[in-house]
N, C-alpha and C positions, 0 to 999 in steps of 0.2 A: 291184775291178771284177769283176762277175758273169763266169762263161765264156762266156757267148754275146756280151759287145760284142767290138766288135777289129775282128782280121780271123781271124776265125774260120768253118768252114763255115755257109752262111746255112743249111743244114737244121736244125743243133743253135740257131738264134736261133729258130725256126720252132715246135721241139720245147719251148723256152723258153716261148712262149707257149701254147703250146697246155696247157700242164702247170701253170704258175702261175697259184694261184689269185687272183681279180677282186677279189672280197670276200669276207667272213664272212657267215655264216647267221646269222640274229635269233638260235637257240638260243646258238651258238657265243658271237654278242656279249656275251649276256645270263651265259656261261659264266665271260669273260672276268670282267664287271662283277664280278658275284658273289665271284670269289675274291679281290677285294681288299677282305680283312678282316683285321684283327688286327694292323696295324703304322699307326706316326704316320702315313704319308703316304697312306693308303687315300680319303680323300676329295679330296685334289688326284689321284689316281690317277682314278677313279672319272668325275670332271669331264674328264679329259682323254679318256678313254676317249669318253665319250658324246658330247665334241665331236667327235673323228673317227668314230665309227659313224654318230651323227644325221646330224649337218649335214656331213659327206665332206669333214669340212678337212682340209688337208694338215698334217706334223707340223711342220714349220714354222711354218705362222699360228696353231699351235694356242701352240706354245713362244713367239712373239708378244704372246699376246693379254697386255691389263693388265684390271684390272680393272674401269676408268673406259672401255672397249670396247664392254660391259654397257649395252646400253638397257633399262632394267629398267620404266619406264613405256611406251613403244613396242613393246614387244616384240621388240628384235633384237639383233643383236651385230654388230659391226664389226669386218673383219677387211683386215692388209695383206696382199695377195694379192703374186702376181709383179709384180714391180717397185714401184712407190709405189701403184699401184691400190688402193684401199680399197675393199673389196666387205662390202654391208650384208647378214645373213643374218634373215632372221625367224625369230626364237625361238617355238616352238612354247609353250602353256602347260605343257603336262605334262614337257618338258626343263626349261621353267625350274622348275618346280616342283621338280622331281627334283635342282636345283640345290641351291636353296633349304634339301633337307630334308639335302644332307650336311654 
């Protein structure tokens, strides 16, 4: 459990936010993607990466996903969300492309 839940001073939960960063910068992502070269699992790496940076799924529906998910003639992906909710995502061409090429 992080130090700021509890019952801890609500300044330092305050400080928590204010300090933790939201997301990553395009470079930063783009940093990430890149270094996963040179071991078997660089391309299921790579894919998971880009589902959470592109489309801001959580790591959960990303560890979820099958790969009959894939609307590969519609263009989208299906994903379980909180609770049984299935939320349909549109796949951009240049993601799925960038699928495609690893």
């Amino acid at each position: 459990m992080p130090f700021w839940h509890g019952r801890c001073d609500p300044r330092l939960r305050l400080l928590a936010t204010l300090i933790s960063p939201r997301f990553l910068a395009a470079d930063d992502v783009q940093r990430v993607i890149d270094s996963c070269t040179g071991y078997i699992f660089e391309r299921r790496d790579r894919a998971v990466i880009l589902l959470l940076a592109r489309l801001a799924l959580r790591a959960s529906e990303v560890a979820q996903l099958k790969f009959s998910d894939i609307d590969w003639r519609e263009g989208g992906i299906s994903v379980c969300g909180k609770g049984v909710a299935r939320n349909r995502f549109p796949c951009r061409k240049r993601l799925a492309t960038r699928f495609c090429a690893m």
